[in-house]
N, C-alpha and C positions, 0 to 999 in steps of 0.2 A: 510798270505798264507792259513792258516787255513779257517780263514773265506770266504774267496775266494774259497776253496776248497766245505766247504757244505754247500755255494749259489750261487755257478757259475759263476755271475757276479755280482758284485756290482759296486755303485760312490765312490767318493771318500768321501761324507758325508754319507751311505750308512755305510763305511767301520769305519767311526769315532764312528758311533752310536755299531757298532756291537763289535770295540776293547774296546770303553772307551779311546782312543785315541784324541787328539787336532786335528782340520782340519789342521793344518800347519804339525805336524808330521806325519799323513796320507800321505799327500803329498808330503813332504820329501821321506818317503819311498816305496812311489808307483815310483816315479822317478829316486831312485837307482831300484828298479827291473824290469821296464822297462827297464834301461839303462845294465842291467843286462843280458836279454832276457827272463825273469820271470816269466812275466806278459804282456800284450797286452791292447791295448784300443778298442774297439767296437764304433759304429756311437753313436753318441749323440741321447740322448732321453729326449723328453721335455712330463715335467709332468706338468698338468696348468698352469697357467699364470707363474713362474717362470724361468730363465731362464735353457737350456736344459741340462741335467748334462751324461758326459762322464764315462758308464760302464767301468770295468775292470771285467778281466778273464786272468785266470792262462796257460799257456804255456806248453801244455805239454812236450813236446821236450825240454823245457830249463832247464830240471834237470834231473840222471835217477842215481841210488841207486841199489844194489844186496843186498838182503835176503839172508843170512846161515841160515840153521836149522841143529844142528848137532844131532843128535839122539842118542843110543845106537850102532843100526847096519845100519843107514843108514843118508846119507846126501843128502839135498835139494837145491836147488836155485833156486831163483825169479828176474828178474828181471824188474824194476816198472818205471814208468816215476812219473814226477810231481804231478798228479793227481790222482794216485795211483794205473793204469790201469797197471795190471799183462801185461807184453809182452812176459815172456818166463818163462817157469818150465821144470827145469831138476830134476834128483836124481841119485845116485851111492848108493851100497851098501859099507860098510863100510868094511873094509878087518878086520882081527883077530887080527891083532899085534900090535891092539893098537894104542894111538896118535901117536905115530912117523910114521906107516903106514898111518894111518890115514887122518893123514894131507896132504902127496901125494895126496893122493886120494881126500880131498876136493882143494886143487891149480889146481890141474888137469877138476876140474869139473868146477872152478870160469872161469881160463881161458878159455874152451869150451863155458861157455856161454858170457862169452865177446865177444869171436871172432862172434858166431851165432847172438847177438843184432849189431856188427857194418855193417852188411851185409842187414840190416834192417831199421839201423840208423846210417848212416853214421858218427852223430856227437855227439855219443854215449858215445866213448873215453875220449873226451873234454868237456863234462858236465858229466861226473861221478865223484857223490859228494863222493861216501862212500860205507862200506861193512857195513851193521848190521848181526849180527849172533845171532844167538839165542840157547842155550841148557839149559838141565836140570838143575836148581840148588838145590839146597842152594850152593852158593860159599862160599870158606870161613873159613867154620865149622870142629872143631875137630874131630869131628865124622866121618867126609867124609868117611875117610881112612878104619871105620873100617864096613860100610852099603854097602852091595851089591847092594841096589837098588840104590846108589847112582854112578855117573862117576867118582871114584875116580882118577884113571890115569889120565884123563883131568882134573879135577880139577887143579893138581900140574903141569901142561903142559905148556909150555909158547905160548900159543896157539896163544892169538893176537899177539905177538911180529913175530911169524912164519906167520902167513898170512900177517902181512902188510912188512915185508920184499919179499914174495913171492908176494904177488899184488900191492906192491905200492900205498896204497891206506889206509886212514883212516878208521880205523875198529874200531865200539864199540859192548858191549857186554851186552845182555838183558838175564834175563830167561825165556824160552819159553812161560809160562804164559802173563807174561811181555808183549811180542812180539807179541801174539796174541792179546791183547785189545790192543794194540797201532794198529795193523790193523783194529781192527772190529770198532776203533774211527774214523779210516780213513776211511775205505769203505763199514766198516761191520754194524753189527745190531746194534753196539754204534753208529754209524753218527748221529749226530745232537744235543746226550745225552752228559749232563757234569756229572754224578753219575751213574759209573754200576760198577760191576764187573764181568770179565767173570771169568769163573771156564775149567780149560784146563785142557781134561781128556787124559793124552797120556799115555807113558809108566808109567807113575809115576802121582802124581795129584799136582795142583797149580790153584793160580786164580794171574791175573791181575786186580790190582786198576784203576780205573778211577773215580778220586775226582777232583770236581773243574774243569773237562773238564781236566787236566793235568794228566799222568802216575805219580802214585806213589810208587817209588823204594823203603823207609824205607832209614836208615840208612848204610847199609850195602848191596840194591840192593837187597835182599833176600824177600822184603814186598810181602804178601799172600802167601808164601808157607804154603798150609792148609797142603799141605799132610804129614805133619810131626804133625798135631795134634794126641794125641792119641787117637786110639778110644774108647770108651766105656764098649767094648767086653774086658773078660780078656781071655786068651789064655796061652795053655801051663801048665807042672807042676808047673813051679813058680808064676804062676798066672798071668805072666806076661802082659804088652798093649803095643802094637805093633803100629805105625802107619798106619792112616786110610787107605794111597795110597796101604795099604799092601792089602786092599779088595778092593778102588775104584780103578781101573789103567786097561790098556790092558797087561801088565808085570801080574795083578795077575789073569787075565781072563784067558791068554795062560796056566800060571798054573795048572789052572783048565781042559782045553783043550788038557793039555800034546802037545802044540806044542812051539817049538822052535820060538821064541821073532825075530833070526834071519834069520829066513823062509823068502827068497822073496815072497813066496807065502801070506802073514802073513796075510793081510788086507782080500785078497777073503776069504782065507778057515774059518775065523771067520763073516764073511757078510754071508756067505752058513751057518755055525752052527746054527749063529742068525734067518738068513732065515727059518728054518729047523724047527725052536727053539727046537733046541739040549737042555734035561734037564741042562746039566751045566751051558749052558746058561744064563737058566732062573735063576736056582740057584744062579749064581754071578748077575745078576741084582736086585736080590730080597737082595740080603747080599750087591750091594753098595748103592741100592736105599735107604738102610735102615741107613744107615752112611750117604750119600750126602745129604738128607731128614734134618737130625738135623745139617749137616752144612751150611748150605742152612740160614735155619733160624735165625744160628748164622751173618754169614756175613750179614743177611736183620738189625738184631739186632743192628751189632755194625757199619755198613755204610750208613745205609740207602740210599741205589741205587735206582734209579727209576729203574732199571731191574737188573735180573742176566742172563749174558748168559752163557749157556754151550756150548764148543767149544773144539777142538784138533783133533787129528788124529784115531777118530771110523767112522770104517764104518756106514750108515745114516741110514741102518734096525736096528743098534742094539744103535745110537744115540735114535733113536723114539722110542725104546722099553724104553729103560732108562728115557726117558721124560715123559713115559706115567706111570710109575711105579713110579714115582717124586710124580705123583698128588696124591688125595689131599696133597698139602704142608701143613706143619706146621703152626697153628699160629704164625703170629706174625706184629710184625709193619708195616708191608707191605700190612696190607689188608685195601686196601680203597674202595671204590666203585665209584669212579671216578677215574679211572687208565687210561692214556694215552699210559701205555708199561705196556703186563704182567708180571709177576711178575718173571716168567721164558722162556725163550726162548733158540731156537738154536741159534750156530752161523754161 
């Protein structure tokens, strides 16, 4: 499916070269996913004198999947057919009282976009494979409890047990970093790459592995949470180091900006300061550039990606201020002179 996805159509010998797969197991399971609704065959095409070999292409209709993104103060949903094609983005704000509120509020927004996709896709109901949901991590950690930048309430929440009783529907659960490079593999500025990592700047900061073309969770689901490295800066009477995400994130830009994380308004009034470039601004891009700069490096160090992306929820004036304050990056193993992806990119 994969490979189907970022080359549109292939044969079936096509598909053997591309998985490393046998032409007999190819075939085997081009024939359950056709018989599936999957996959589709396309007219024969004959390449010289050989005989003509019979394309496949993926089905968009024959599968469609809802996106959670649970936030601090606000939730998302997407939902995606087969090929990765967004068909609908909703959002709610997230009410005060916590998961138990909470979760009303995201049941209430899943079922609204069910009901808006079967009016579209009538056969929407009967190929929905699954809910992915994505929030902040580390899960997990003893610590949770006692770090405000972290979701501790959710954390301890029996969160999927409550959605997949409310949707009836198999839910698993990603860290938004996570969830991001598993899209940008799909559709985004990883397609085609087996080694990146994106770097997801949201309220807090994390990266998403891509090794080996495969997501890499760690042992515990928790793999590239940077923003719990410490930074370098010591802070404080007791000299203490605080985690990086405590300067790189839009949680410590608002800070800066004295506006409320929970503002509907959140995204414009900080794209206008950017716009504007409000000193604070500049301020906190100069103070994450300068932490992102030697993480940067680090991750080129120990993964060696043919890219990294930066990706999450900033607005795109103060995305390109932050990329443009990136450069010159730091040495390191990443500098070749024959690059087919820079070294850094959006997502």
């Amino acid at each position: 499916i994969d490979a189907l996805r970022l080359n549109g159509h292939l044969s079936r010998a096509d598909l053997a070269r591309a998985t490393a797969l046998t032409k007999q197991a190819v075939s085997n399971i081009i024939e359950e996913l056709e018989n599936d609704g999957l996959v589709a065959s396309l007219a024969a095409v004959r390449k010289g004198r050989g005989q003509p070999s019979t394309p496949y292409r993926l089905v968009p209709e024959g599968a469609f999947a809802i996106g959670l993104q649970i936030d601090r103060h606000v939730t998302r949903t997407i939902a995606v057919d087969l090929i990765g094609a967004v068909l609908i983005r909703k959002e709610v704000n997230l009410p005060g009282g916590g998961p138990e509120e909470g979760v009303d509020a995201i049941l209430a927004l899943i079922d609204e976009t069910r009901r808006e996709l079967v009016t579209t896709a009538p056969e929407f109901n009967d190929r929905l494979v699954g809910l992915g949901v994505a929030m902040p991590g580390p899960f997990g950690i003893d610590s949770a409890t006692d770090d405000p930048w972290m979701m501790a309430a959710w954390q301890s929440f029996p969160l999927l047990e409550r959605l997949s009783e409310g949707t009836g529907l198999d839910v698993r659960l990603q860290n938004d970093a996570a969830a991001a490079a598993t899209a940008e593999k799909m559709v985004g500025a990883a397609h085609g790459i087996d080694h990146a990592v994106c770097v997801y700047l949201g309220y807090g900061l994390g990266a998403g592995l891509i090794l080996n073309g495969e997501l890499y969770r760690g042992g515990h689901g928790n793999a590239g949470e940077i923003g719990m490295i410490l930074s370098r800066a010591r802070v404080g009477a007791d000299d203490a180091r605080a985690p990086i995400e405590h300067r790189i994130s839009i949680a410590s830009l608002c800070k800066g900006l004295d506006i409320d994380p929970a503002d509907p308004d959140l995204y414009r009034r900080i794209d206008a300061a950017a716009g504007s470039k409000d000193r604070r601004v500049t301020d906190w891009i100069a103070g994450a550039a300068h932490e992102l700069r030697a993480t940067i490096q680090l991750l080129e160090t120990i993964f060696d990606p043919q890219t990294i992306i930066l990706c999450g929820g900033m607005p795109p004036v103060l995305a390109n201020l932050l990329i443009d304050a990136l450069h010159p990056l730091l040495p390191s193993i990443a500098e070749r002179r024959q690059r087919s992806t820079p070294r850094l990119q959006l997502g």
